[in-house]
C-alpha positions in Angstrom: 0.0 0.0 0.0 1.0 3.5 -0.7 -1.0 6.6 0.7 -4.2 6.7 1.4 -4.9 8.7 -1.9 -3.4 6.0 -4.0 -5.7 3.5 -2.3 -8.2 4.2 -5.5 -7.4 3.0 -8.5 -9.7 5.5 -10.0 -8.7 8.6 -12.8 -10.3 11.3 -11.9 -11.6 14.6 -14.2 -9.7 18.0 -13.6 -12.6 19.5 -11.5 -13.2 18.2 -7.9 -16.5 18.7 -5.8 -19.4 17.3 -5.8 -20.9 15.6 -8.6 -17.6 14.6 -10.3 -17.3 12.5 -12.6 -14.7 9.1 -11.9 -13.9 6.6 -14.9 -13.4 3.1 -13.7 -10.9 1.3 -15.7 -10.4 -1.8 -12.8 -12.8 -2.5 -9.8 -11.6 -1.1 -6.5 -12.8 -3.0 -3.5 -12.2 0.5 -1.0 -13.2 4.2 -2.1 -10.6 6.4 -1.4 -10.8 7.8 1.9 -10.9 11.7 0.1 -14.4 10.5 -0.8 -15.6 9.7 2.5 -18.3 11.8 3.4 -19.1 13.2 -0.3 -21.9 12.0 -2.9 -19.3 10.2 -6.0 -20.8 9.4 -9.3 -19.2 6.1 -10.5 -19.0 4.8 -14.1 -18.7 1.5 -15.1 -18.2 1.0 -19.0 -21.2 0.8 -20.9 -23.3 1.3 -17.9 -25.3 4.4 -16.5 -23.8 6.3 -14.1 -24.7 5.8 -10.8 -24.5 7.8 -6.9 -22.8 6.2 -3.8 -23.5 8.1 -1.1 -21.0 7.4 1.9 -21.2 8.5 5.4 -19.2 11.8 6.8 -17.2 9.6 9.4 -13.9 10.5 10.9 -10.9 8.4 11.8 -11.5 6.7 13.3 -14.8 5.3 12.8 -17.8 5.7 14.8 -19.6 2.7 16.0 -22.6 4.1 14.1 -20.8 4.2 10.7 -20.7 1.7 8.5 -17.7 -0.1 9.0 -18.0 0.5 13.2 -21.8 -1.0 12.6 -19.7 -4.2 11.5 -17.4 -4.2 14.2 -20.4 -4.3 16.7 -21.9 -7.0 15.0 -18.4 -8.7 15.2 -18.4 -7.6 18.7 -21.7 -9.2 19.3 -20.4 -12.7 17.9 -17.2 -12.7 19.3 -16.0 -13.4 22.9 -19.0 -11.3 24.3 -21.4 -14.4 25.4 -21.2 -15.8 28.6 -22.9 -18.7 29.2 -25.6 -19.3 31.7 -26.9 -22.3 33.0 -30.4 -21.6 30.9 -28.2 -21.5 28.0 -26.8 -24.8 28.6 -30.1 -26.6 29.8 -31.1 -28.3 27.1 -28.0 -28.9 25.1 -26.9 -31.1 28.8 -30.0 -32.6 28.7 -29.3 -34.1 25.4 -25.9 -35.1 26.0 -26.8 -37.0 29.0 -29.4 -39.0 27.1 -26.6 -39.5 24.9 -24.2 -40.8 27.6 -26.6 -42.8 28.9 -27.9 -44.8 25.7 -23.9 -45.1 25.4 -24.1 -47.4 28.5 -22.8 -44.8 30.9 -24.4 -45.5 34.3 -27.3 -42.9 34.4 -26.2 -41.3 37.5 -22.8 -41.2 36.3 -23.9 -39.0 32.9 -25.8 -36.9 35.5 -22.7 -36.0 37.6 -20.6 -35.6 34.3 -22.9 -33.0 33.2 -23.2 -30.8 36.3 -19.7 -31.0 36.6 -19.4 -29.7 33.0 -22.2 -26.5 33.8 -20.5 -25.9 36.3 -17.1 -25.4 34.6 -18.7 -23.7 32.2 -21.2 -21.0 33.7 -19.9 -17.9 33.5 -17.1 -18.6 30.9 -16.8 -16.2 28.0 -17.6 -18.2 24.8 -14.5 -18.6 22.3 -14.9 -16.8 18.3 -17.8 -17.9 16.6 -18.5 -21.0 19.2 -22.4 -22.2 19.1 -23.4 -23.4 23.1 -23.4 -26.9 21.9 -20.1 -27.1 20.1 -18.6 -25.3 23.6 -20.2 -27.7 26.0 -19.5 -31.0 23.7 -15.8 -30.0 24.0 -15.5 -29.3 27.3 -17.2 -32.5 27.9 -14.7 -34.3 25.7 -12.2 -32.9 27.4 -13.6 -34.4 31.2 -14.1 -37.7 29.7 -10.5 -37.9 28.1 -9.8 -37.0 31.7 -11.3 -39.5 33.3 -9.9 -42.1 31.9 -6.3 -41.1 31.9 -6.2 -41.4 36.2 -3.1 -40.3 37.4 -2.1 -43.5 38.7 -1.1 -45.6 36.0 -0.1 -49.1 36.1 3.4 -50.0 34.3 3.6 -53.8 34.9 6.4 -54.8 33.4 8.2 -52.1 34.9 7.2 -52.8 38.1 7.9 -56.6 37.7 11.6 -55.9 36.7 11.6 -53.6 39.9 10.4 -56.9 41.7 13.3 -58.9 39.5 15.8 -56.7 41.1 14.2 -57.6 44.6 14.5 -61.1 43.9 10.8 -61.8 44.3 7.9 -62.4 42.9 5.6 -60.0 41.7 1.7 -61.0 42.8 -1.1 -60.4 40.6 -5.1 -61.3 42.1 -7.6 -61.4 39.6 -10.8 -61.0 41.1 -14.7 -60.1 39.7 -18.1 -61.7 39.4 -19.1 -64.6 37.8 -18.7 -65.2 34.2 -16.8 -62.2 33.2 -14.0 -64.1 32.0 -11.3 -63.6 35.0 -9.6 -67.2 33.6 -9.7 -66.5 29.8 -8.4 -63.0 30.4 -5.8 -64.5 33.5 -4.5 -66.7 30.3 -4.3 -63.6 27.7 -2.3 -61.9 30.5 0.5 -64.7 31.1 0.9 -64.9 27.1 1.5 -61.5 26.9 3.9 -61.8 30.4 5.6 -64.5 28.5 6.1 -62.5 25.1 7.9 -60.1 27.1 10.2 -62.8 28.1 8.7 -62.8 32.2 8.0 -66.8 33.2 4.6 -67.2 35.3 2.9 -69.1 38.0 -0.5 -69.6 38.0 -2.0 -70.3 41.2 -5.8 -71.8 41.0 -7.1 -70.4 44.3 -11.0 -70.9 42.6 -11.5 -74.2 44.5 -14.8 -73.7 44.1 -16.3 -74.0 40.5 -16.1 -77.1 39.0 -14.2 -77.1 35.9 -11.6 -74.3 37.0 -8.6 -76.0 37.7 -9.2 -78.3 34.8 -9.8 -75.0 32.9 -6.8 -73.3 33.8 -4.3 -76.7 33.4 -5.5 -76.5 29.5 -4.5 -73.0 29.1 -1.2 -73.9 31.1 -0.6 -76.5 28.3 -1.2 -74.8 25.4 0.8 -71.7 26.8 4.0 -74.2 27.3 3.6 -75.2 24.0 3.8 -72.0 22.4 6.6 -70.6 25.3 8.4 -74.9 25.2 11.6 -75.3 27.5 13.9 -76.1 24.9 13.3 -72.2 23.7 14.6 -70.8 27.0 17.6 -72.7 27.6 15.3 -75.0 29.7 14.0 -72.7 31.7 10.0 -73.5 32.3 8.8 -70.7 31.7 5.0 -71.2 32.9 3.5 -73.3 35.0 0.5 -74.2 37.5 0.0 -74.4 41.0 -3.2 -76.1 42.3 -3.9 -78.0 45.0 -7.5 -79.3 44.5 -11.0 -78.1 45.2 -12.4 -77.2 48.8 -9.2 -75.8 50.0 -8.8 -72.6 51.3 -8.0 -70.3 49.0 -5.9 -67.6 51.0 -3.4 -70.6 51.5 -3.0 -72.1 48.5 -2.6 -68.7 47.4 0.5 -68.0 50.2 1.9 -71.2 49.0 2.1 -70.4 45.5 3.8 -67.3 46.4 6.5 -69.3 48.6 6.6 -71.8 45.6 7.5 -69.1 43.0 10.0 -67.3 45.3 12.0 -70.7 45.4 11.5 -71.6 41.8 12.7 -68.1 40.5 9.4 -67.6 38.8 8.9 -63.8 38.2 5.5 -63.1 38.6 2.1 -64.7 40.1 -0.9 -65.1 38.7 -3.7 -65.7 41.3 -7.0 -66.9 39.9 -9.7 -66.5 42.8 -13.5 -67.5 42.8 -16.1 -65.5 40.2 -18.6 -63.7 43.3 -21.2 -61.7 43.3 -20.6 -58.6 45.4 -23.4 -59.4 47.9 -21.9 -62.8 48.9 -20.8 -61.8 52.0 -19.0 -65.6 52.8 -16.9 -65.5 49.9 -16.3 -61.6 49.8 -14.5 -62.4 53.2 -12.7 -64.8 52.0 -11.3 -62.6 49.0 -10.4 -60.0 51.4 -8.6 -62.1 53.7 -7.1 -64.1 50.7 -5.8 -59.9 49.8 -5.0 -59.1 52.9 -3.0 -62.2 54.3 -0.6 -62.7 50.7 -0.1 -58.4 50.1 -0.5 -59.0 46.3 0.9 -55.9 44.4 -1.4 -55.1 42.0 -5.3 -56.2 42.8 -7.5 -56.5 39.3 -10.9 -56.0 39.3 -12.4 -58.3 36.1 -15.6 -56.6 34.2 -17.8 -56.7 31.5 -17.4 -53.9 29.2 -21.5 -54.7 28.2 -22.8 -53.6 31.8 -23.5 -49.8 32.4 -25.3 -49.4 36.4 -24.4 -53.1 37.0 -20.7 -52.4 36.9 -20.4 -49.7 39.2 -22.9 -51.3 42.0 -20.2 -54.6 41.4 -17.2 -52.2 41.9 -18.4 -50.3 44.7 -19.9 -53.0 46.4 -16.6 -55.3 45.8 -14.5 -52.3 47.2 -16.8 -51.9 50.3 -16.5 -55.5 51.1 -12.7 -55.6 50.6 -12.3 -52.8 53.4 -15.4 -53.9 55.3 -14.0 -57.5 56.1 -10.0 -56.8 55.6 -8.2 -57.4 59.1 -5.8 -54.7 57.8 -5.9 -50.9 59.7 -5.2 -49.9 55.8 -7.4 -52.1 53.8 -6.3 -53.0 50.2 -8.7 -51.9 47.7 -8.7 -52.6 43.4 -5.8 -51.1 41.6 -7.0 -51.2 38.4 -9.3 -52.7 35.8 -9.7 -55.4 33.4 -12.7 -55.1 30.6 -14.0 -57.9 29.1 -15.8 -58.6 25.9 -14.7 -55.2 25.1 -15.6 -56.6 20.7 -19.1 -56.8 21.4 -20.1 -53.4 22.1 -19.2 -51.0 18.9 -19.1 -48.0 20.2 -21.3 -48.3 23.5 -18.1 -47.9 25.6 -19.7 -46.2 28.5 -18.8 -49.1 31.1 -15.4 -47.5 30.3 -16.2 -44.5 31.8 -18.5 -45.8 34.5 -16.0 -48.1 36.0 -12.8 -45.3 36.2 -15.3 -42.5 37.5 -16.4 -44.5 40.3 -12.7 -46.0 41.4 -10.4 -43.3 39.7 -8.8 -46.4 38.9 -7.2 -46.9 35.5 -8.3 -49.8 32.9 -5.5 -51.4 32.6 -6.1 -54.1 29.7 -9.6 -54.7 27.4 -10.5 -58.0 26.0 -11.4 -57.7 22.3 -11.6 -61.4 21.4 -11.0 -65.0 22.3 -7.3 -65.9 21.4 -4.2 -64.7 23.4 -3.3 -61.8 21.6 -7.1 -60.4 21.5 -5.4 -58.4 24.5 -5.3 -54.3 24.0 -4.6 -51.4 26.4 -6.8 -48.7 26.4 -7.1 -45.2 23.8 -8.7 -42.9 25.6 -9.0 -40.4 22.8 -10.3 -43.2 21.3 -13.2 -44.6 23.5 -14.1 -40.8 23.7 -14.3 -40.2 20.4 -16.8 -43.7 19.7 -18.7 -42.3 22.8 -19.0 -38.9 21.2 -19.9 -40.3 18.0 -23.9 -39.6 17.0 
């Protein structure tokens, strides 16, 4: 740009005032700022000529001017809203129906969304944001949140710290019946075994029928993929079980011993499938937990339950630190979800199960082979629960 007269690209006659007379040989998208305030007869060839009349406005512009009566309109759309909860009403209405037909536990999608109005009132909406564009992303945001828990669970690296401790590192499986606690228990050791960790199983569920029997199978066929003769003869996995009727808690403590002497690096402690108002076997879990001090506590769930799964958690996490004989009870660490494949994108057990623990999901289950074992994308799950 040169000065403001050159702005025009106009050629104009040798008299000036009002009622000249400008020939147009290009299109200017600005008049020049001299004819601000005048009446301009423009030209266009082979056209009639025709008056602009343009406002008397100083520099700068009014807010009643033209190009200030833009600004306020700009004004009005930009960063000036601030959202009320009226405003937000019936878009959170909407996305709570949402959540909930996603299999989010219904009282869970209500907390979510008063936790997100209340972030929200009062804030100053970004450029050009609708109120349901501004309260879907803040909702995102709490979800992604939520399922990233600060705690996060690094076995491997906390079974190498164990290595260096020279003991085993303890893993209980526990859950209602059914979820899959021994197909899942199995995935786990293959993928232990992968990463070049041997494994004991202990079979502290001496009380199905079926589940040692169940577990010896998957021992076998795990061998077989893992044989001796690949590890310099090392037996890389292999069961403990000592019959039905037994008392769990000790077979579990002697499977511990076992390992420890063996040189096995990590535990695997299948226990009973219970429901969480069994109040016999829920005492025995605890004390099987508290007497043997496993270091990481899994909590085995069905990714197809929404309000189901978070009375089982709660319930299971009550009982734990109702019966433990420990001052500090031991609660769940983290979270196995099952069946995870069957669900498309109705992932809100997901998000019911780490809201009510602030536990992390540590693996899914997306099939019925050993490697149908994933780790959880939050952005992911998010996005399928966001998804119309």
């Amino acid at each position: 740009m040169t000065s403001n007269a050159s702005l025009s690209c106009c050629s104009r006659s040798a008299q000036d005032g009002p009622g000249e007379r400008v020939h147009w040989p290009s299109v200017s998208l600005f008049p020049p700022l001299q004819a601000i305030g005048r009446r301009t007869l423009v030209t266009f060839p082979g056209t009639a000529a025709h008056t602009l009349s343009t406002p008397a406005i100083g520099w700068p512009y009014s807010a009643k001017g033209t190009l200030g009566g833009m600004f306020g309109m700009l004004k009005g759309l930009v960063g000036s809203k601030s959202l009320s909860r009226e405003d937000m009403e019936s878009v959170l209405d909407k996305m709570r129906d949402h959540l909930i037909a996603k299999n989010v536990a219904a009282d869970i999608a209500a907390q979510l969304c008063e936790s997100v109005a209340n972030k929200l009132e009062g804030k100053v909406m970004g450029t050009f944001s609708t109120v349901t564009s501004t309260v879907k992303q803040a909702l995102q945001e709490s979800l992604v949140q939520i399922l990233q828990p600060q705690r996060r669970v690094d076995m491997l690296r906390d079974i190498m710290d164990a290595q260096r401790r020279q003991r085993p590192y303890v893993v209980t499986f526990c859950g209602v019946n059914g979820v899959g606690k021994s197909t899942n228990l199995a995935k786990i050791s293959f993928w232990l075994l992968e990463n070049g960790f041997s494994v004991l199983i202990a079979a502290c569920d001496t009380f199905r029928a079926g589940a040692v029997e169940q577990l010896r199978t998957h021992t076998r066929r795990l061998s077989a993929l893992h044989p001796p003769k690949n590890h310099n003869g090392r037996t890389m996995v292999q069961l403990f079980e000592k019959g039905y009727g037994k008392d769990a808690a000790g077979i579990a403590m002697e499977a511990i011993a076992f390992a420890r002497n063996q040189g096995f690096d990590v535990v695997l402690v299948d226990t009973a499938g219970r429901m969480q108002d069994n109040v016999p076997l829920m005492t025995a879990l605890a004390k099987l937990i508290t007497v043997n001090t496993p270091d990481l506590v899994l909590f085995v769930g069905e990714a197809l339950v929404g309000n189901e799964a978070v009375d089982q958690l709660v319930k299971f996490n009550r009982a734990l630190a109702d019966h433990s004989m420990a001052q500090t009870p031991r609660l769940i660490d983290g979270i196995v979800l099952t069946k995870f494949d069957t669900i498309d994108d109705k992932v809100g057990a997901a998000i019911s199960m780490t809201y009510i623990t602030s536990k992390p999901i540590v693996f899914v289950g997306t099939g019925q082979t050993y490697c149908d074992l994933r780790s959880l994308n939050a952005k992911a799950v998010v996005a399928a629960l966001m998804k119309a």
